[in-house]
C-alpha positions as CSV (number, residue, x, y, z in Angstrom):
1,X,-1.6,-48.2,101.4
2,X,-4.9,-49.1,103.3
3,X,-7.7,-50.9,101.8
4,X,-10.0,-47.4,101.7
5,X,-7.1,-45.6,100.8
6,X,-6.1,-48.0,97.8
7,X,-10.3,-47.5,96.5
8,X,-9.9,-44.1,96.9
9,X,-6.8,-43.5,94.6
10,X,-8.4,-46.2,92.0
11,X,-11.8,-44.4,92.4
12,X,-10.0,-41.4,91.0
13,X,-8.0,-42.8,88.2
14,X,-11.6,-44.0,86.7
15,X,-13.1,-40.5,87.5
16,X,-9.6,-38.5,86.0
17,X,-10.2,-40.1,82.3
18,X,-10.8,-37.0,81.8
19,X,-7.6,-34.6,83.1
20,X,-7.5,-30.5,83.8
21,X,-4.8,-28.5,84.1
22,X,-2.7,-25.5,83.7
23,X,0.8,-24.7,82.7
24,X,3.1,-24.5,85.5
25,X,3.2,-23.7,88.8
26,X,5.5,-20.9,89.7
27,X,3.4,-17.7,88.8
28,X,3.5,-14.6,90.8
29,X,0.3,-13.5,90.4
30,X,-1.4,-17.0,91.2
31,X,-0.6,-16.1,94.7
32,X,-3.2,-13.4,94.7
33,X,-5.7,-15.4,92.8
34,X,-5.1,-19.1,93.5
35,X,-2.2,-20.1,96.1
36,X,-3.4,-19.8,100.1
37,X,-2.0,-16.1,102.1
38,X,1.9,-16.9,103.1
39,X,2.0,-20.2,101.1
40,X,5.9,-20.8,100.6
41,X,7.1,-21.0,96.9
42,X,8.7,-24.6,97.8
43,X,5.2,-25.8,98.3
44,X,2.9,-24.4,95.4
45,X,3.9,-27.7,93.5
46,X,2.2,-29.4,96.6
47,X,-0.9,-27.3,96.7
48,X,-1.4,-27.2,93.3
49,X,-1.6,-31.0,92.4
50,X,-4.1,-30.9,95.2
51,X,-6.6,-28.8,93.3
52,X,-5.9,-30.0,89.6
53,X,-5.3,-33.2,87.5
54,X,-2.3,-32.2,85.6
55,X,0.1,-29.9,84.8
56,X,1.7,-28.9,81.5
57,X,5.4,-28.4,82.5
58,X,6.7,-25.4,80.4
59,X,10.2,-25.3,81.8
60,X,11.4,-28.4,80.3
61,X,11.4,-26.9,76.9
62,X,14.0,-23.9,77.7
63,X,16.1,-26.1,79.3
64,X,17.5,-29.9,80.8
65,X,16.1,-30.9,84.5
66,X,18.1,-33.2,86.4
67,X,16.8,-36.5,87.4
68,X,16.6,-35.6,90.8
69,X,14.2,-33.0,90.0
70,X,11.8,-35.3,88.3
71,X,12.3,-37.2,91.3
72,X,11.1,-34.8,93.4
73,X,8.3,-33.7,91.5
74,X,7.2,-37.4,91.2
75,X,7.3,-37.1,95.1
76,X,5.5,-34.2,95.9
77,X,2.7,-34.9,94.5
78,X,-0.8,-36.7,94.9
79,X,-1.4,-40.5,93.6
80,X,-2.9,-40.2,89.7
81,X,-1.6,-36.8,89.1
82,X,0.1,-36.2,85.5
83,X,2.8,-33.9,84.0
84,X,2.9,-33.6,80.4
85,X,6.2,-32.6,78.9
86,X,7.1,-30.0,76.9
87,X,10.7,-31.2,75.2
88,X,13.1,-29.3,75.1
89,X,13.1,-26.6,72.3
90,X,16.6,-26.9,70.5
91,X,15.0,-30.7,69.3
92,X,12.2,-29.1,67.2
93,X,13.1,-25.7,66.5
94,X,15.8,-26.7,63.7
95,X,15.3,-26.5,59.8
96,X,15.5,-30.3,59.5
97,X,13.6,-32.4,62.2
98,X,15.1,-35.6,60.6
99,X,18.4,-34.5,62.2
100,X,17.2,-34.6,65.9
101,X,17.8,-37.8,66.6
102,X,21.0,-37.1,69.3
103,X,18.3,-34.1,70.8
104,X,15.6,-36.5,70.8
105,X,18.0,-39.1,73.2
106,X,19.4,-36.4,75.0
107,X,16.0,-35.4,76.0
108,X,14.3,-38.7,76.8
109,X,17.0,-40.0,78.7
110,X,17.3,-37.0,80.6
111,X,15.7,-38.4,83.5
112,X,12.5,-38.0,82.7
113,X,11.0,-41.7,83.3
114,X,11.9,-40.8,87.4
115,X,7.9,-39.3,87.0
116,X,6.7,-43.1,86.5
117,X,3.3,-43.5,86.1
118,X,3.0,-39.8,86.5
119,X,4.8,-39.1,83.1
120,X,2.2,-38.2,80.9
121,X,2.1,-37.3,76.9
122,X,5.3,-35.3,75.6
123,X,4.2,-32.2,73.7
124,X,6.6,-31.8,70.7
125,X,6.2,-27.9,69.9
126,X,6.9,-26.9,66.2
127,X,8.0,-23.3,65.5
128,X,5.1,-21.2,63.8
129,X,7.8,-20.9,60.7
130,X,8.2,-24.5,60.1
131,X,5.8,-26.0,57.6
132,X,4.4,-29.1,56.8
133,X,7.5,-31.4,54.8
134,X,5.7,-35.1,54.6
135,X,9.5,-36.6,53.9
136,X,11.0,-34.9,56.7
137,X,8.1,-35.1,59.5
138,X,7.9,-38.6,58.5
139,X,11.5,-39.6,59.6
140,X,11.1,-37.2,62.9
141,X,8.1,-39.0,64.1
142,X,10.5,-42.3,63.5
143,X,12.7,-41.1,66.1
144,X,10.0,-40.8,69.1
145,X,10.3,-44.5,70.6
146,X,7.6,-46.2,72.5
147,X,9.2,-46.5,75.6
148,X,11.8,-45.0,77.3
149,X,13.6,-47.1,80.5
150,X,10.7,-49.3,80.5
151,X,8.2,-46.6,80.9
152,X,5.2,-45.8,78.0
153,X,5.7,-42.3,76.2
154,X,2.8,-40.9,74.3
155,X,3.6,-38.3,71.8
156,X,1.7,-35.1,70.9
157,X,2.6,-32.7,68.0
158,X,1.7,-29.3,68.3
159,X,2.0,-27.9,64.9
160,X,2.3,-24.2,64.5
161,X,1.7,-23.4,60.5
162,X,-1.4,-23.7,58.6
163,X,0.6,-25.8,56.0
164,X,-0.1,-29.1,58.4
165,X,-4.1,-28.4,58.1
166,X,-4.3,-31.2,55.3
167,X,-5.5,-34.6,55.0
168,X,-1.6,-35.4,54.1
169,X,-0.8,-34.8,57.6
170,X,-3.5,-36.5,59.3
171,X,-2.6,-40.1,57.5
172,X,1.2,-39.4,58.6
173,X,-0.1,-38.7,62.7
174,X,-2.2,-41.6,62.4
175,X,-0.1,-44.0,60.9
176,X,3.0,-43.0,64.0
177,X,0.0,-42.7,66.7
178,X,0.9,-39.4,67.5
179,X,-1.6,-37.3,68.5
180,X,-1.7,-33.3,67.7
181,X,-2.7,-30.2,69.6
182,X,-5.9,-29.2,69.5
183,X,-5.6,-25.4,70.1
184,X,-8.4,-23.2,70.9
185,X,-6.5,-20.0,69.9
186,X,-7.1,-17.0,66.9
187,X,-3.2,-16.9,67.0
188,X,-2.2,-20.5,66.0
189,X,-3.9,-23.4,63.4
190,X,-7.4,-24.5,65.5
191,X,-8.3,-27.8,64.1
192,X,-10.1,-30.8,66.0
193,X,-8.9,-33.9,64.0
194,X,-7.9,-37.0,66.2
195,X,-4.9,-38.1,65.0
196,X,-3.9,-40.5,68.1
197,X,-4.8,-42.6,71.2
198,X,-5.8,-39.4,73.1
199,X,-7.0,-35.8,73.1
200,X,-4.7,-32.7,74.2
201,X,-6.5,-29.3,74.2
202,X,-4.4,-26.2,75.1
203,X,-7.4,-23.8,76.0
204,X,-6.2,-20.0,75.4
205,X,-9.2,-17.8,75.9
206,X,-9.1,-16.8,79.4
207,X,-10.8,-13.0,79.9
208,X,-9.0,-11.3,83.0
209,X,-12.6,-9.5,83.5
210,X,-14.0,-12.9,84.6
211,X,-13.1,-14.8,87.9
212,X,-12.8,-18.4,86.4
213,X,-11.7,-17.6,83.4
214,X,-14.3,-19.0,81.4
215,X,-18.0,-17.9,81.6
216,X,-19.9,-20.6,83.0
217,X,-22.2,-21.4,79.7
218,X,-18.1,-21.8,78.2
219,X,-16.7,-24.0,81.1
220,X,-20.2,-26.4,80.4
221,X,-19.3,-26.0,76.6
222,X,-15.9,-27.5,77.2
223,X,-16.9,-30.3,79.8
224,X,-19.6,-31.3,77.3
225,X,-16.3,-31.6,74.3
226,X,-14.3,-33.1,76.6
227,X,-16.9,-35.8,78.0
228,X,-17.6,-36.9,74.0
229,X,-14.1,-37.1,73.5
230,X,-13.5,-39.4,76.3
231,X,-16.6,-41.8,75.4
232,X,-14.7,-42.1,72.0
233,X,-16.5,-39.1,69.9
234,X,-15.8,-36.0,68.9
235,X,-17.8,-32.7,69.2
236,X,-19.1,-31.4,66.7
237,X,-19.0,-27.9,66.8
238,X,-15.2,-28.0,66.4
239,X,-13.5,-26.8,63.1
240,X,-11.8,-30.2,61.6
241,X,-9.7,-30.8,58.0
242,X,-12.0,-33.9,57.9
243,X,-15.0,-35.2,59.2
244,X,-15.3,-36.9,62.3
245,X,-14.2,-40.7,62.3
246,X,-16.1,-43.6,63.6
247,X,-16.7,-44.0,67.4
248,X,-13.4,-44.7,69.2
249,X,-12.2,-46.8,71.9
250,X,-12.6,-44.7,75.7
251,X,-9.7,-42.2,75.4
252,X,-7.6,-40.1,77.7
253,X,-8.5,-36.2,77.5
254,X,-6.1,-33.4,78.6
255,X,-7.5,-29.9,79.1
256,X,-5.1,-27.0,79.6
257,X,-5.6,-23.5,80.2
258,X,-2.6,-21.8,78.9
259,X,-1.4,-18.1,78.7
260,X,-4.1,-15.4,77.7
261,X,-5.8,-14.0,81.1
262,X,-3.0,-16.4,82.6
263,X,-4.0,-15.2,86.4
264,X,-7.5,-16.6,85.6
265,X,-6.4,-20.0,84.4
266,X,-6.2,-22.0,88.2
267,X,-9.8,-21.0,87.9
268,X,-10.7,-21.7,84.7
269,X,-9.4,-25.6,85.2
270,X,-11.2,-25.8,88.6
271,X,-14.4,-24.4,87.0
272,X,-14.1,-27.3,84.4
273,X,-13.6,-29.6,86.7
274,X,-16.5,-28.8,88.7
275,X,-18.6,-28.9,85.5
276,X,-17.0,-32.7,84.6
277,X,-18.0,-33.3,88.7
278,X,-14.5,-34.3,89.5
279,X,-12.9,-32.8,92.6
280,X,-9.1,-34.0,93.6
281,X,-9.3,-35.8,97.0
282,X,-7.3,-33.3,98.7
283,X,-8.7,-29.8,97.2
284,X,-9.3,-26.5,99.2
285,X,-13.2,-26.9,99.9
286,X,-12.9,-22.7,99.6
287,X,-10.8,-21.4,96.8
288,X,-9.3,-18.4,96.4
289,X,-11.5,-16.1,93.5
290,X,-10.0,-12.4,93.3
């Protein structure tokens, strides 16, 4: 790597604090609204790092990837780019999370630490049936190691009952550094409490009626959250169990736009970005707005 080169990639690992992204890459209609006329499906991986941060990967939670295929993800894509995990579902979908140890190994060893640097925080999805147990979420945050093959994991809950909205809760997160799911949804339990070392929004608001997504005054909204989260804050026009903690350390922020108007959610996450002023190095100059 060249000495302009080599400033360029750190340049933008100090700019992408701050990450935006969208779940996936393989949607039909993104090809109207997002991916270039006759792009082949073998390359939407390509393009798409090119014009976001990150990308929440979706398919790893219904089912096992090979380690060649985290391989060739790792490959594919741009220096500084990050793919949270989703683990796989039969590991937290069960009655008793204490007994998903073997899932939990099966899982992490799977091949995932092929992504390197570009392995970012795995997203441990609860069931919207299972509740908060203190005992038994206790011992299942236990399982979730620090490192896997050498390589840092960072561990996010994303908590699915209204049960886990208690201060009960919180003290467990904090005390295992896992963060939890901030999700900005009607359907699910909304709450902004930092529980770990960084912030993982899962935006779900999209309108299909709106080319990016958002509204603009909503896309400035969110860069404004996600700025005082980086620097360490937290807004305060978020609904919380608690109060907002002392100033923080800098922190990581990932910002996905998930489902809803899921079409409009390429657009949303470039909209953001504009807002935060960060554009990718190699981003299409004219994106595609339908």
């Amino acid at each position: 790597m060249g000495v302009t080169e080599n400033r360029k990639v750190q340049s933008m690992a100090k700019a992408t604090r701050i990450r935006v992204g969208i779940g996936g890459w393989d949607y039909d209609p993104w090809r109207e609204t997002f991916y270039p006329d006759k792009l082949a499906k073998t390359k939407q991986l390509q393009y798409a790092s090119r014009q976001l941060t990150a990308i929440e990967v979706n398919g790893t939670y219904y089912r096992t990837q090979s380690p060649a295929t985290y391989a060739k993800w790792r490959d594919e894509t741009p220096e500084d780019f990050v793919f949270s995990m989703k683990a796989l579902r039969y590991t937290t979908n069960r009655r008793v999370l204490a007994e998903a140890g073997e899932s939990v190994g099966k899982f992490l060893g799977s091949g995932i630490t092929e992504l390197g640097d570009k392995l970012g925080p795995i997203v441990w999805q609860l069931a919207p049936t299972k509740k908060f147990d203190a005992d038994d979420l206790g011992a299942f945050f236990k399982l979730l190691p620090a490192k896997q093959e050498g390589v840092a994991l960072r561990h996010v809950l994303d908590a699915r009952h209204e049960s886990f909205m208690c201060a009960e809760y919180l003290a467990l997160a904090r005390k295992h550094d896992v963060a939890t799911v901030y999700t900005d949804s009607d359907e699910y339990p909304s709450f902004a409490d930092v529980t770990g070392p960084l912030i993982y929004a899962r935006l779900m608001r999209a309108q299909a009626d709106v080319a990016t997504g958002y509204a603009k005054k909503d896309l400035k909204t969110w860069a404004a959250r996600a700025q005082s989260w980086a620097a360490g804050e937290e807004p305060d026009d978020l609904k919380r169990v608690e109060g907002a903690g002392k100033k923080a350390k800098a922190r990581e922020v990932y910002i996905y736009f998930i489902s809803a108007a899921k079409e409009r959610n390429p657009a949303a996450a470039r909209g953001l970005l504009a807002e935060l002023k960060q554009t990718p190095p190699e981003a299409d100059p004219n994106p595609r707005q339908t």
